[in-house]
C-alpha atoms as an extended CHARMM CRD file, in Angstrom:
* protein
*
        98  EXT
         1         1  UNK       CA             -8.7310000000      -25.3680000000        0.3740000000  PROA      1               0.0000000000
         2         2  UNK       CA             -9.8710000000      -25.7960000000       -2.9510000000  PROA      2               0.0000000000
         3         3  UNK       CA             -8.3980000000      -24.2410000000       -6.0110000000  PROA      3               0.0000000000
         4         4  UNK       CA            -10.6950000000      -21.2760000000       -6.6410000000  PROA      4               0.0000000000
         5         5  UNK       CA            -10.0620000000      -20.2470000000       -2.9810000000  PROA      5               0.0000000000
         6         6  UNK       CA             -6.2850000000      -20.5480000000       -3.2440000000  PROA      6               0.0000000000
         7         7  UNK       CA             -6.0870000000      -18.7670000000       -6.3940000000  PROA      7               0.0000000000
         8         8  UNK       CA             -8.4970000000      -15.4250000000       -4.6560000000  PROA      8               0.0000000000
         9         9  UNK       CA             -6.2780000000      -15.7370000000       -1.4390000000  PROA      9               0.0000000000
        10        10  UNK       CA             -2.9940000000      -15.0840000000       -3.3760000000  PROA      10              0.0000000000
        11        11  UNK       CA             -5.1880000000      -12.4970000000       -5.9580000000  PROA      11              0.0000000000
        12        12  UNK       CA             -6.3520000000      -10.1660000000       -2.4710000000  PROA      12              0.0000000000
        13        13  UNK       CA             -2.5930000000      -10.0650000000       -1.6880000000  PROA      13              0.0000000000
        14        14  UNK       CA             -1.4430000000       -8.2860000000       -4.8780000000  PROA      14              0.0000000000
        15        15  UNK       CA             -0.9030000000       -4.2230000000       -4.0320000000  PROA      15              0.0000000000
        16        16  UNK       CA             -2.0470000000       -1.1020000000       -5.8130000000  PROA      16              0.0000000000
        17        17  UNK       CA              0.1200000000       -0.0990000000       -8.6000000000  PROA      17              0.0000000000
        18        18  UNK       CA              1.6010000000       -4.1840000000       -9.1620000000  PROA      18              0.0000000000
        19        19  UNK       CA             -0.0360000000       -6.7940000000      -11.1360000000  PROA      19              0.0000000000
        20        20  UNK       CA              0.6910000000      -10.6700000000      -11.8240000000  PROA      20              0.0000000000
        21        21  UNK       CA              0.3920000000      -13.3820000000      -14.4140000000  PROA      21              0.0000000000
        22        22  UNK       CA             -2.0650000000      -16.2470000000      -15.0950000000  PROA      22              0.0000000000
        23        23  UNK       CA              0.9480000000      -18.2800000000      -15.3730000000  PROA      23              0.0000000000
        24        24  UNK       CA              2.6990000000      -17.1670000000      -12.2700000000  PROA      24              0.0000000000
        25        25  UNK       CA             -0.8820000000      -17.1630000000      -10.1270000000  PROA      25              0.0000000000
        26        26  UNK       CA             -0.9520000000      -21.3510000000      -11.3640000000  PROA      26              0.0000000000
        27        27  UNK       CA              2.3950000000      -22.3050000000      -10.6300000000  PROA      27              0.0000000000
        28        28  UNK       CA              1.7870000000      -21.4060000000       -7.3570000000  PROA      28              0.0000000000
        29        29  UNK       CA             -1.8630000000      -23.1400000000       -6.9230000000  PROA      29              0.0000000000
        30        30  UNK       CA             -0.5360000000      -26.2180000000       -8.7370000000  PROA      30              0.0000000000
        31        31  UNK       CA             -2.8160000000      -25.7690000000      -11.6490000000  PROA      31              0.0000000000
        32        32  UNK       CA             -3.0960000000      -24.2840000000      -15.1530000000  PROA      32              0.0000000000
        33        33  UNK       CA             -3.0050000000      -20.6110000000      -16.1650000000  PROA      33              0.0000000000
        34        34  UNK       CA             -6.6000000000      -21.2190000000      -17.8970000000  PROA      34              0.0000000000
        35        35  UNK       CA             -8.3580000000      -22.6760000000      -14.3560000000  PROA      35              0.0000000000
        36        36  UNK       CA             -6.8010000000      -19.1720000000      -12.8140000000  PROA      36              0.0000000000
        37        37  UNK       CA             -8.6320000000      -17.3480000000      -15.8530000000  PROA      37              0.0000000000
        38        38  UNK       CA            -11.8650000000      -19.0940000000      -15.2210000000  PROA      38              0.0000000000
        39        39  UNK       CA            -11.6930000000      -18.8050000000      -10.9770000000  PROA      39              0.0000000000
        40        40  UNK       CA            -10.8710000000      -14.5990000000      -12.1190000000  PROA      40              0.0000000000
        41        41  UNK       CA            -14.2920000000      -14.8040000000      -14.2460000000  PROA      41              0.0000000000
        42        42  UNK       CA            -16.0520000000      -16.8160000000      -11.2980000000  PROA      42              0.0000000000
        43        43  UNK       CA            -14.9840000000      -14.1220000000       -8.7100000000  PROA      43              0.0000000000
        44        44  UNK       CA            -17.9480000000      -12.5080000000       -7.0280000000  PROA      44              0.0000000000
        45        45  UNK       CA            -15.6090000000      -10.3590000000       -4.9500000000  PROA      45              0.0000000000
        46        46  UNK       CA            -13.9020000000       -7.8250000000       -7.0250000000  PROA      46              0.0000000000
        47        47  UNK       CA            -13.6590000000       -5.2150000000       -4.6450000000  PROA      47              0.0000000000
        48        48  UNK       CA            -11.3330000000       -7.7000000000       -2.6150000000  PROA      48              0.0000000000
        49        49  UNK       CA            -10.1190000000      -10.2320000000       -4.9510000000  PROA      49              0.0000000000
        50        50  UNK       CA             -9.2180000000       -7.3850000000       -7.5130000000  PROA      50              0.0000000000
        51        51  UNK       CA             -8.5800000000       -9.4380000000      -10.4720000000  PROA      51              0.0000000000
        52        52  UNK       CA             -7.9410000000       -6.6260000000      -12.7870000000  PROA      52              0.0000000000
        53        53  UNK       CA             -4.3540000000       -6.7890000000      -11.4790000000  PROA      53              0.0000000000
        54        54  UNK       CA             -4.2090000000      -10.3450000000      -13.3380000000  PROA      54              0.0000000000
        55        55  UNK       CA             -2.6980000000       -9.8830000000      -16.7970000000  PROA      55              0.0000000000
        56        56  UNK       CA             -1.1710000000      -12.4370000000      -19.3450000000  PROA      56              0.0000000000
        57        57  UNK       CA              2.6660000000      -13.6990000000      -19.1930000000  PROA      57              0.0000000000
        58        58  UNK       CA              3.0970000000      -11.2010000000      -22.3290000000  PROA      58              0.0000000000
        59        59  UNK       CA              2.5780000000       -8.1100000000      -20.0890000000  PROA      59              0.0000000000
        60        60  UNK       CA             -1.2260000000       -7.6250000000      -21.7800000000  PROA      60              0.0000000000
        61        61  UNK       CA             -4.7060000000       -7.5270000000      -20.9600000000  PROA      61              0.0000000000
        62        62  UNK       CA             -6.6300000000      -10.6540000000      -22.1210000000  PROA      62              0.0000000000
        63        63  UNK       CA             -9.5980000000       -9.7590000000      -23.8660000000  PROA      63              0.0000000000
        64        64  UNK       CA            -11.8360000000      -11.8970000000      -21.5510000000  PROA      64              0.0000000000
        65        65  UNK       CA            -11.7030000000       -9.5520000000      -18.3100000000  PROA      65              0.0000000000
        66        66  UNK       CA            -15.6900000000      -10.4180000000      -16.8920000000  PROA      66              0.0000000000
        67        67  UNK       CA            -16.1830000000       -6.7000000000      -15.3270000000  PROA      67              0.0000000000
        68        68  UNK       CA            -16.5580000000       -4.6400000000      -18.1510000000  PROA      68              0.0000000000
        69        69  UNK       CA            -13.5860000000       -5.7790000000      -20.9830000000  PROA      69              0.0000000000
        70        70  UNK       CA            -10.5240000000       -5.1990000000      -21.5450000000  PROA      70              0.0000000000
        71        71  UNK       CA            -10.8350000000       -1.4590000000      -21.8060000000  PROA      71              0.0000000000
        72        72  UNK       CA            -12.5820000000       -1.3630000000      -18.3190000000  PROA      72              0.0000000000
        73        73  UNK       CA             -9.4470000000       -3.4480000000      -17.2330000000  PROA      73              0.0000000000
        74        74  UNK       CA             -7.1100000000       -0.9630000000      -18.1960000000  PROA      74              0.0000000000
        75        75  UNK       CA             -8.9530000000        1.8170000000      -16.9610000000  PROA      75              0.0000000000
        76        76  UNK       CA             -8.6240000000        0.6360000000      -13.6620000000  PROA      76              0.0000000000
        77        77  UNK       CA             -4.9290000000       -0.4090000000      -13.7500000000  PROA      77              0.0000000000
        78        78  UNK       CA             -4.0250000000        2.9980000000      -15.0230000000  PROA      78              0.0000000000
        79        79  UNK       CA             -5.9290000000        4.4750000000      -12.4150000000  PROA      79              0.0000000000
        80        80  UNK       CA             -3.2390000000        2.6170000000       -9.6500000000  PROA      80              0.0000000000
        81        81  UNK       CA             -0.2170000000        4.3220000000      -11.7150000000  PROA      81              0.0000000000
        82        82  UNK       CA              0.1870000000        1.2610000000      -14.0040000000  PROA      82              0.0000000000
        83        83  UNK       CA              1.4600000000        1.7580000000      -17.4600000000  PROA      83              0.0000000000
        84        84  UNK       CA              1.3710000000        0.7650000000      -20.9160000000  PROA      84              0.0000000000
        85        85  UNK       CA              3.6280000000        0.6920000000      -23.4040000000  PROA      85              0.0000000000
        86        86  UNK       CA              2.9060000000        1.5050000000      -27.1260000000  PROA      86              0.0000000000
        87        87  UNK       CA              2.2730000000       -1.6400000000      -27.6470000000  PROA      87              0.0000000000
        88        88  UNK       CA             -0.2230000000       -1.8420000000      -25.1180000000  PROA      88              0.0000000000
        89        89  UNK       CA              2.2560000000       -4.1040000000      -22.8450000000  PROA      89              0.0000000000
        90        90  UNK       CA              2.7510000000       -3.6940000000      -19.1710000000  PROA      90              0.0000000000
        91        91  UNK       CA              6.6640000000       -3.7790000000      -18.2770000000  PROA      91              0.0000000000
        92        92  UNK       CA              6.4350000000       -6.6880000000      -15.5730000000  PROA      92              0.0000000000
        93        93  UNK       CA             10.0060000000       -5.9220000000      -14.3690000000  PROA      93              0.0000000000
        94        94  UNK       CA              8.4720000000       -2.6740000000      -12.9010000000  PROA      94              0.0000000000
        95        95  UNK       CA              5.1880000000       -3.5950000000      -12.3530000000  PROA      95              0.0000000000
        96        96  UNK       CA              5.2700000000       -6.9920000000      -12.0170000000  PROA      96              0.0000000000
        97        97  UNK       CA              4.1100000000       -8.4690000000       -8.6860000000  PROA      97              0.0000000000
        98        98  UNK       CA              5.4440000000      -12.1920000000       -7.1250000000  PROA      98              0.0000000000
């Protein structure tokens, strides 16, 4: 399987309401956070690979998200219950995922 592929199979797997970091997404494929960000922007299957649920290892959006920025990004995590701090951080004890 080739790395794209392995980083959308474990991206499909993350629930409503839970997101996961770059970082955590490329220790797991054996690669670096920055080839996860660039297989995310590649994705032609956000419905199913919902890559909006990918954030940084800081707990914020990145301001690269391919579907419609940052502010469509957050749009659709607060729509799953997600939330942000002042700061605009995401507490990944709570909402982390993996």
């Amino acid at each position: 399987m080739k790395t794209f592929e392995k980083v959308y199979k474990i991206v499909a797997r993350i629930p409503r309401g839970k997101v996961t970091t770059y970082g955590i997404i490329s220790k797991m494929v054996g690669t670096s956070p920055r080839v996860v960000g660039y297989a995310l922007h590649a994705n032609r299957d956000p419905k199913n690979v919902p890559c909006h649920r990918v954030i940084n290892s800081k707990g914020k959006i990145s301001s690269g998200y391919a579907f419609g920025g940052p502010g469509i990004q957050k749009k659709l995590l607060e729509s799953e219950g997600i939330k942000f701090d002042v700061n605009e951080k995401v507490d990944l004890n709570k909402f982390g995922y993996l």
